[in-house]
PDB file of N, CA, C and O in Angstrom, chain B, residues numbered from 101:
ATOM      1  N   UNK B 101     414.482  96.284  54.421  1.00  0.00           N
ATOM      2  CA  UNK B 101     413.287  95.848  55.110  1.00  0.00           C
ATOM      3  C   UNK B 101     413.143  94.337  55.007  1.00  0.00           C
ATOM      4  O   UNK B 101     412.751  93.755  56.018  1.00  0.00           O
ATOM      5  N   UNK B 102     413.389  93.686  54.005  1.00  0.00           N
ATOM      6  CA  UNK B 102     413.051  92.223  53.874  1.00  0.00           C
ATOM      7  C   UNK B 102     414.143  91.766  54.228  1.00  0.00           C
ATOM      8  O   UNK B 102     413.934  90.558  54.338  1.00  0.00           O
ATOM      9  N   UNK B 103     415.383  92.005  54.527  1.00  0.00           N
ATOM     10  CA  UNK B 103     416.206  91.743  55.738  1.00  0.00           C
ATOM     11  C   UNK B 103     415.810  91.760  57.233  1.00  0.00           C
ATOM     12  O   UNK B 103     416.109  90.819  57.968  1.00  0.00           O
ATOM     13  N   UNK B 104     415.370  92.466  57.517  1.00  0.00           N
ATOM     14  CA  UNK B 104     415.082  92.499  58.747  1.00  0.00           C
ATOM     15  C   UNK B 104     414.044  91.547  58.881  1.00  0.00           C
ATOM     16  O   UNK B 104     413.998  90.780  59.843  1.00  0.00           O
ATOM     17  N   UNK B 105     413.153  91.552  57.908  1.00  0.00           N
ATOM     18  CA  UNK B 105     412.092  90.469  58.378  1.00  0.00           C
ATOM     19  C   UNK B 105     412.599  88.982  58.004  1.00  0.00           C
ATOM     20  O   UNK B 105     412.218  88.039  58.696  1.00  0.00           O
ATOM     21  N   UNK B 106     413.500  88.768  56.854  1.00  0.00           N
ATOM     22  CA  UNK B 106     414.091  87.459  57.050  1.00  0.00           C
ATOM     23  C   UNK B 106     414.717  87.222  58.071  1.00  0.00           C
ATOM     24  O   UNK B 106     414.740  86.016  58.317  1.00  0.00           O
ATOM     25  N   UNK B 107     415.439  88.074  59.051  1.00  0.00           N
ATOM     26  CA  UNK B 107     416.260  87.901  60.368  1.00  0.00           C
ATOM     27  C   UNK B 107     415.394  87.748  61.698  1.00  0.00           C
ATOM     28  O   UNK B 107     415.914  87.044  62.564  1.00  0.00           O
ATOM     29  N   UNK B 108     414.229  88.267  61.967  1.00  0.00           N
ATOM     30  CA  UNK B 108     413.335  88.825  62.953  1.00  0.00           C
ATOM     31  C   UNK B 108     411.959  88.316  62.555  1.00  0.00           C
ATOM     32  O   UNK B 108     410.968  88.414  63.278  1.00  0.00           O
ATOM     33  N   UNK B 109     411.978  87.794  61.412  1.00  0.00           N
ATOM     34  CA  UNK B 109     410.665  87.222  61.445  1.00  0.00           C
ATOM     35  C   UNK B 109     409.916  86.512  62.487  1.00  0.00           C
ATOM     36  O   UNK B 109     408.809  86.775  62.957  1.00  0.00           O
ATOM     37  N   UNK B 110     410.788  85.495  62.775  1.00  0.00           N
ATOM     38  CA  UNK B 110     409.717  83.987  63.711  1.00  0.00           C
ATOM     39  C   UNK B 110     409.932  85.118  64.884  1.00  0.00           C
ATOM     40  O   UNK B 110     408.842  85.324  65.417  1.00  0.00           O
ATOM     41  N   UNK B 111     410.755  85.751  65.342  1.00  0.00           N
ATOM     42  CA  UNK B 111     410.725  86.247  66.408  1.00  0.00           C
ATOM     43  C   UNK B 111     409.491  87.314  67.001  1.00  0.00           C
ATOM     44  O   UNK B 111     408.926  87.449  68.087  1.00  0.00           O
ATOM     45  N   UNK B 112     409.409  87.989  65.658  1.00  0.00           N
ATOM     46  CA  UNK B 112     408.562  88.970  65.732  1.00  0.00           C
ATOM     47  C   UNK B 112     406.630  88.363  65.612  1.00  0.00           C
ATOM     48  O   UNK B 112     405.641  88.987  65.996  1.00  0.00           O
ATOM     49  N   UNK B 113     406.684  87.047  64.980  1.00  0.00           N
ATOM     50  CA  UNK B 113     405.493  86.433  65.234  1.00  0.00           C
ATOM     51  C   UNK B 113     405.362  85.473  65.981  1.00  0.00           C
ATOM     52  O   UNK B 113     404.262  84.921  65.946  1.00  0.00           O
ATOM     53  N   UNK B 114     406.384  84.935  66.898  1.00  0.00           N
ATOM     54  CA  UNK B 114     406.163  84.540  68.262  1.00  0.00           C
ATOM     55  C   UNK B 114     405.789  85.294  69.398  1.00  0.00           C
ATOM     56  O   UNK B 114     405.160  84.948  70.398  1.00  0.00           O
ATOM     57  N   UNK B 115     406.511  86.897  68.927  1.00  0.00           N
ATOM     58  CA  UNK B 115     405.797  87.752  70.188  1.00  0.00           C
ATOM     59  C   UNK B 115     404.708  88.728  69.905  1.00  0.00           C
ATOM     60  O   UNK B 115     404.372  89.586  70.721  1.00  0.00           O
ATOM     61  N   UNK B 116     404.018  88.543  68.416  1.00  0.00           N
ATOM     62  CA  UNK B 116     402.814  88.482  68.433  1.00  0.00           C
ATOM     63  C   UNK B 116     402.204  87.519  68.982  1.00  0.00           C
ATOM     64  O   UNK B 116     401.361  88.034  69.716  1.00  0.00           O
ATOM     65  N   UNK B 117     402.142  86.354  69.050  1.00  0.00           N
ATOM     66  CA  UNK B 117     401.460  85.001  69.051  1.00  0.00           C
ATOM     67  C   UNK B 117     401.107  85.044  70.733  1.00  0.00           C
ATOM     68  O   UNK B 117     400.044  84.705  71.253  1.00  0.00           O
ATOM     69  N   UNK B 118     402.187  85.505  71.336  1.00  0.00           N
ATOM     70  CA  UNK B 118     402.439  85.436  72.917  1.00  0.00           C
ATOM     71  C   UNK B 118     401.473  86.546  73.470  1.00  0.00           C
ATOM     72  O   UNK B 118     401.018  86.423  74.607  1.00  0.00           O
ATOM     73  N   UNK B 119     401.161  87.596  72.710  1.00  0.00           N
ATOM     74  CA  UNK B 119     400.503  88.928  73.394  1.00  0.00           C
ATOM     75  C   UNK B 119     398.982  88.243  73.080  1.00  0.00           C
ATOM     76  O   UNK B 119     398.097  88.101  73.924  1.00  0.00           O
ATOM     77  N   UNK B 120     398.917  87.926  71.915  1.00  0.00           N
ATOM     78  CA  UNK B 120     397.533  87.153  71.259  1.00  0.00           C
ATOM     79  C   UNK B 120     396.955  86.810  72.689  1.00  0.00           C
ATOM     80  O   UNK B 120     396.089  87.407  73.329  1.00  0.00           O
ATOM     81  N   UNK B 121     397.627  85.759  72.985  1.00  0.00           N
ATOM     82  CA  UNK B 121     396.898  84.980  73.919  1.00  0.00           C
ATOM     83  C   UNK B 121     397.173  85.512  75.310  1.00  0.00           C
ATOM     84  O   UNK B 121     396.270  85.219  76.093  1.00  0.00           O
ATOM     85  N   UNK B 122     397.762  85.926  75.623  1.00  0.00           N
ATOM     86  CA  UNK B 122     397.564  86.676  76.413  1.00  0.00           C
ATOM     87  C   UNK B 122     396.782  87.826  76.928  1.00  0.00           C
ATOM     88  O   UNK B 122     396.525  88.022  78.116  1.00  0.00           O
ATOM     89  N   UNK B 123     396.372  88.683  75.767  1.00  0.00           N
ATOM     90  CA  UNK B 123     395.006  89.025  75.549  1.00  0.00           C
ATOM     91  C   UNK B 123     393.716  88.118  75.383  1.00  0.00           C
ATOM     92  O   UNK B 123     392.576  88.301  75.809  1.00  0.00           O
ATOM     93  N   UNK B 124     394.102  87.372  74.840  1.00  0.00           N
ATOM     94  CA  UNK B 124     392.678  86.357  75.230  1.00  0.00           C
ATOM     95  C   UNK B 124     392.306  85.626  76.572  1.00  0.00           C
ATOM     96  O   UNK B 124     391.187  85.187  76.839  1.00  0.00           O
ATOM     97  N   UNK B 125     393.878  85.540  77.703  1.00  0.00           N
ATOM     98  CA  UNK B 125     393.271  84.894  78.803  1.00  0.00           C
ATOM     99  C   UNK B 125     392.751  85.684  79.475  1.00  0.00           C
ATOM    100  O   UNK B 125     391.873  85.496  80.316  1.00  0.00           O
ATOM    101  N   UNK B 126     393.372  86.878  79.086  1.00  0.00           N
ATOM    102  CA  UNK B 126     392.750  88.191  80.240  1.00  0.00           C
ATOM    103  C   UNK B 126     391.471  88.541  79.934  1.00  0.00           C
ATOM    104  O   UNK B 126     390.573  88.572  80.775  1.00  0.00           O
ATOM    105  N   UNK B 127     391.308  88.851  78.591  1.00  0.00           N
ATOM    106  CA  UNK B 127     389.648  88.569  77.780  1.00  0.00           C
ATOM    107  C   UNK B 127     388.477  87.805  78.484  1.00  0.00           C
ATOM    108  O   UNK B 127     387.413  88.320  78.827  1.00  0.00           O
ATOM    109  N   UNK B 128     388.786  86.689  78.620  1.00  0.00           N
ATOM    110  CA  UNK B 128     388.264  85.825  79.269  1.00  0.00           C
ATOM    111  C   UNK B 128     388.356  85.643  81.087  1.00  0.00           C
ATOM    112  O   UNK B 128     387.451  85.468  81.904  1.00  0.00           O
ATOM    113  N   UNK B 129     389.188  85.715  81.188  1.00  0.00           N
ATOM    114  CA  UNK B 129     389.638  85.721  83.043  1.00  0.00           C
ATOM    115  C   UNK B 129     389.260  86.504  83.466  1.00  0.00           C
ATOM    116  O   UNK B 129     388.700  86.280  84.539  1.00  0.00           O
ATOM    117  N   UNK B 130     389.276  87.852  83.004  1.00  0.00           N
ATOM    118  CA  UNK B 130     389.409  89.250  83.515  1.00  0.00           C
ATOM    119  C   UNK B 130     389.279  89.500  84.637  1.00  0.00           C
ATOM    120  O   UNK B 130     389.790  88.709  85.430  1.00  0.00           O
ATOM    121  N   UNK B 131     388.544  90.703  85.180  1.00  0.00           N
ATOM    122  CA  UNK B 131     389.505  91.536  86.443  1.00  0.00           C
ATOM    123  C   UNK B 131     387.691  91.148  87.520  1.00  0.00           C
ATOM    124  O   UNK B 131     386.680  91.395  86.862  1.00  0.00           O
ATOM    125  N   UNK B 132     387.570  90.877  88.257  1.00  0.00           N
ATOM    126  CA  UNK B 132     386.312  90.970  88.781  1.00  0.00           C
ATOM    127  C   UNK B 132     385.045  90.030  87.867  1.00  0.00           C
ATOM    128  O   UNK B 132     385.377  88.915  87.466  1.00  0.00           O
ATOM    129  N   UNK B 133     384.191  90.334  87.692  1.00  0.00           N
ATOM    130  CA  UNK B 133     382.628  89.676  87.645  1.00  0.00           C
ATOM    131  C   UNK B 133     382.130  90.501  86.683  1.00  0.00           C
ATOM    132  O   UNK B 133     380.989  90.940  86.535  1.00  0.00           O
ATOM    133  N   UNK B 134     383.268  90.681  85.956  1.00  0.00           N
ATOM    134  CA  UNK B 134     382.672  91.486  84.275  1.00  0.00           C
ATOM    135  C   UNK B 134     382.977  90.225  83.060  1.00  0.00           C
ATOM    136  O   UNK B 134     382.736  90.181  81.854  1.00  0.00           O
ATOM    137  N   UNK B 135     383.537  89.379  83.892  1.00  0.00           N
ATOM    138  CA  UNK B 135     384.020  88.202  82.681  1.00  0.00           C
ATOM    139  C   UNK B 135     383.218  86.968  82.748  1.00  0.00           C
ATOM    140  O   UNK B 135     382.311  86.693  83.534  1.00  0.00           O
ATOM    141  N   UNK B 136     383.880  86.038  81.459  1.00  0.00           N
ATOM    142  CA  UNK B 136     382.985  84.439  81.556  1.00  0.00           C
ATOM    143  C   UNK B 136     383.698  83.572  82.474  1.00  0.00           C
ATOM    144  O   UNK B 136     383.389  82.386  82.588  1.00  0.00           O
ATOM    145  N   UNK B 137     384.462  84.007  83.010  1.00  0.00           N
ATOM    146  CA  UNK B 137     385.039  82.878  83.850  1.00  0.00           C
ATOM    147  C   UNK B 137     384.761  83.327  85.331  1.00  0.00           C
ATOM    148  O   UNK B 137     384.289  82.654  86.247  1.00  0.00           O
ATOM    149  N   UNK B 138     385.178  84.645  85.331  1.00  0.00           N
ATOM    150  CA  UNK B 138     385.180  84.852  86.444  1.00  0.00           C
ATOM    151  C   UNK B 138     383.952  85.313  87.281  1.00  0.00           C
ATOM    152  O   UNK B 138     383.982  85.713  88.445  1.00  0.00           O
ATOM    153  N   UNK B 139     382.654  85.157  86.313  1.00  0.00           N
ATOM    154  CA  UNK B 139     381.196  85.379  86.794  1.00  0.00           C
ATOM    155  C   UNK B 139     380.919  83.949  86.649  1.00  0.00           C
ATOM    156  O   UNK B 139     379.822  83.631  87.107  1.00  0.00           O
ATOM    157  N   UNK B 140     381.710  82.859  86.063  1.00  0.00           N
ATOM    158  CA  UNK B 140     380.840  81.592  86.517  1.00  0.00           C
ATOM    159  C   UNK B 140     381.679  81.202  87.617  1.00  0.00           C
ATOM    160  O   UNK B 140     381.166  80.767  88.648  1.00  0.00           O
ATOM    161  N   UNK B 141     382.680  81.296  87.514  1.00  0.00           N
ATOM    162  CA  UNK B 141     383.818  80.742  88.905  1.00  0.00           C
ATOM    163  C   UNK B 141     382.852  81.726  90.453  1.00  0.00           C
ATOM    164  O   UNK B 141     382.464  81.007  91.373  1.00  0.00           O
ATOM    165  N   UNK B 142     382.663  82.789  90.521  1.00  0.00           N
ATOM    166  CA  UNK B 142     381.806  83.058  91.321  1.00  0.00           C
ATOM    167  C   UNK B 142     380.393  82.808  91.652  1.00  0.00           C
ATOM    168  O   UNK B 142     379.806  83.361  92.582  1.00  0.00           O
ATOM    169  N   UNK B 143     379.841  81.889  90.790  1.00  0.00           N
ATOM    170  CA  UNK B 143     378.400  81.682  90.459  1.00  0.00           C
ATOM    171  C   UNK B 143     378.671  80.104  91.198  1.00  0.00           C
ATOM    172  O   UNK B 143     378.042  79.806  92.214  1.00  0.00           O
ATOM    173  N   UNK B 144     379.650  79.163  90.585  1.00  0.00           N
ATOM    174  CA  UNK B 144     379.760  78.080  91.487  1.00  0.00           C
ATOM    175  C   UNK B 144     380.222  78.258  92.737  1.00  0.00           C
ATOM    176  O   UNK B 144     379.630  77.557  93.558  1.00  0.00           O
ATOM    177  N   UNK B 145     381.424  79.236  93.360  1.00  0.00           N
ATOM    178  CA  UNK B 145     381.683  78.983  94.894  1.00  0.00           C
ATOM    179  C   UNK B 145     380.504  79.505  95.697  1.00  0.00           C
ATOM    180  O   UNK B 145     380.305  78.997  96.801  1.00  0.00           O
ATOM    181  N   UNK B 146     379.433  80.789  95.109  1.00  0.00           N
ATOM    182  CA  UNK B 146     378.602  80.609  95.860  1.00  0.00           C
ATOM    183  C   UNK B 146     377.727  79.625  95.892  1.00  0.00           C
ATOM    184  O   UNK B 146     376.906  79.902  96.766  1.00  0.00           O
ATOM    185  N   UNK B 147     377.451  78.511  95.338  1.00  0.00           N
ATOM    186  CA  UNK B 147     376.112  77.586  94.679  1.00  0.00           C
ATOM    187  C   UNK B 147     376.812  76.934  95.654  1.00  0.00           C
ATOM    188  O   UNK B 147     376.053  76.374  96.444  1.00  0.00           O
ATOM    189  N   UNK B 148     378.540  76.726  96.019  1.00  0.00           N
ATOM    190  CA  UNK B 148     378.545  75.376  96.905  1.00  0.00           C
ATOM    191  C   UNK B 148     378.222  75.895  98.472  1.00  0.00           C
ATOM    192  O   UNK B 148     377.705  75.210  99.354  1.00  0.00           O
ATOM    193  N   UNK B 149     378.583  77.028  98.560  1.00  0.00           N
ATOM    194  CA  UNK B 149     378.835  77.463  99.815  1.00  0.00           C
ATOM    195  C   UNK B 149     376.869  77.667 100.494  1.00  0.00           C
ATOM    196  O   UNK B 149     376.664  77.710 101.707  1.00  0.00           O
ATOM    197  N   UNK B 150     375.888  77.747  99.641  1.00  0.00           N
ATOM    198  CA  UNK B 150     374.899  77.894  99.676  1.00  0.00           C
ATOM    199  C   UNK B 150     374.210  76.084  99.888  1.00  0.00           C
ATOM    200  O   UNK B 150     373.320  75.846 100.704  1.00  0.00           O
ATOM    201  N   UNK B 151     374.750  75.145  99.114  1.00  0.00           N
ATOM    202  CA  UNK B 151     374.789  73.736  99.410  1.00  0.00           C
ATOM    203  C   UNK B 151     375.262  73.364 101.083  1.00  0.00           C
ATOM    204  O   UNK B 151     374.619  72.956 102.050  1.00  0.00           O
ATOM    205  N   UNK B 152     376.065  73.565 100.968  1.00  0.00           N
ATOM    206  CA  UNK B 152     377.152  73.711 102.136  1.00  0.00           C
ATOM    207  C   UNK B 152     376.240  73.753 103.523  1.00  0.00           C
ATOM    208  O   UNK B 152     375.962  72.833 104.293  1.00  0.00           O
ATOM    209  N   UNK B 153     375.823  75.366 103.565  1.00  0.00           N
ATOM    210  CA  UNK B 153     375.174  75.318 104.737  1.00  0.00           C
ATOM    211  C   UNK B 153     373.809  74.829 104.725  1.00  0.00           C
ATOM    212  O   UNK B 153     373.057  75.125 105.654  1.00  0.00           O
ATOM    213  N   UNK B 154     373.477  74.211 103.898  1.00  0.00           N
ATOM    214  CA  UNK B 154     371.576  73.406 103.716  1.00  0.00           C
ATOM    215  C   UNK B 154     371.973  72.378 104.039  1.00  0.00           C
ATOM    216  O   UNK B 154     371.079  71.674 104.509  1.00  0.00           O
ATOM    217  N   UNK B 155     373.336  71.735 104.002  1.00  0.00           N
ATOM    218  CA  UNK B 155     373.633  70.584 104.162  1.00  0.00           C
ATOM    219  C   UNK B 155     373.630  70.592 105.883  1.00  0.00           C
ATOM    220  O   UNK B 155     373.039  69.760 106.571  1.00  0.00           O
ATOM    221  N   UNK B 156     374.418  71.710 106.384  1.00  0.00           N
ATOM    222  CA  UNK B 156     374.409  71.635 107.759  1.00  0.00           C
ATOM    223  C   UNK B 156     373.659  72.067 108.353  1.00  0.00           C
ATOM    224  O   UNK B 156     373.939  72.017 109.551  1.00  0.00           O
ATOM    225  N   UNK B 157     372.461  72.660 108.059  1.00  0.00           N
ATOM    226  CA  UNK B 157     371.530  73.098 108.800  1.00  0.00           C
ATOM    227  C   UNK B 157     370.578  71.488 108.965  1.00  0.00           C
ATOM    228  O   UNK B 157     370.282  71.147 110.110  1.00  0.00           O
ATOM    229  N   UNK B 158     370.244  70.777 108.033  1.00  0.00           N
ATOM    230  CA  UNK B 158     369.426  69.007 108.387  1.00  0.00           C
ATOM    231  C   UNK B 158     370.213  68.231 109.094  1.00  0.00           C
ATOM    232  O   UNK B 158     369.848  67.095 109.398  1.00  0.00           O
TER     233      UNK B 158
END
């Protein structure tokens, strides 16, 4: 066993390290308007698009 992990070590906690965050962008990004990004990223294109036409309606 402590062979294998002296051989496979960095490997095996680089592709922890890689899923890590990868779970965290998806965490965060996620799928639709259940997330922090992707309920403010929809919160600003409507705020401009709502600017937008006030602008062209004066």
């Amino acid at each position: 066993m402590q062979e294998i992990i002296k051989e496979y070590g960095p490997a095996l906690l680089a592709v922890i390290a890689v899923i890590s965050l990868t779970a965290l962008i998806v965490a965060l990004i996620g799928k639709g308007e259940g997330s922090v990004v992707g309920t403010q990223f929809a919160t600003l294109i409507k705020g401009f698009f709502t600017k937008a036409n006030a602008a062209l309606v004066n």
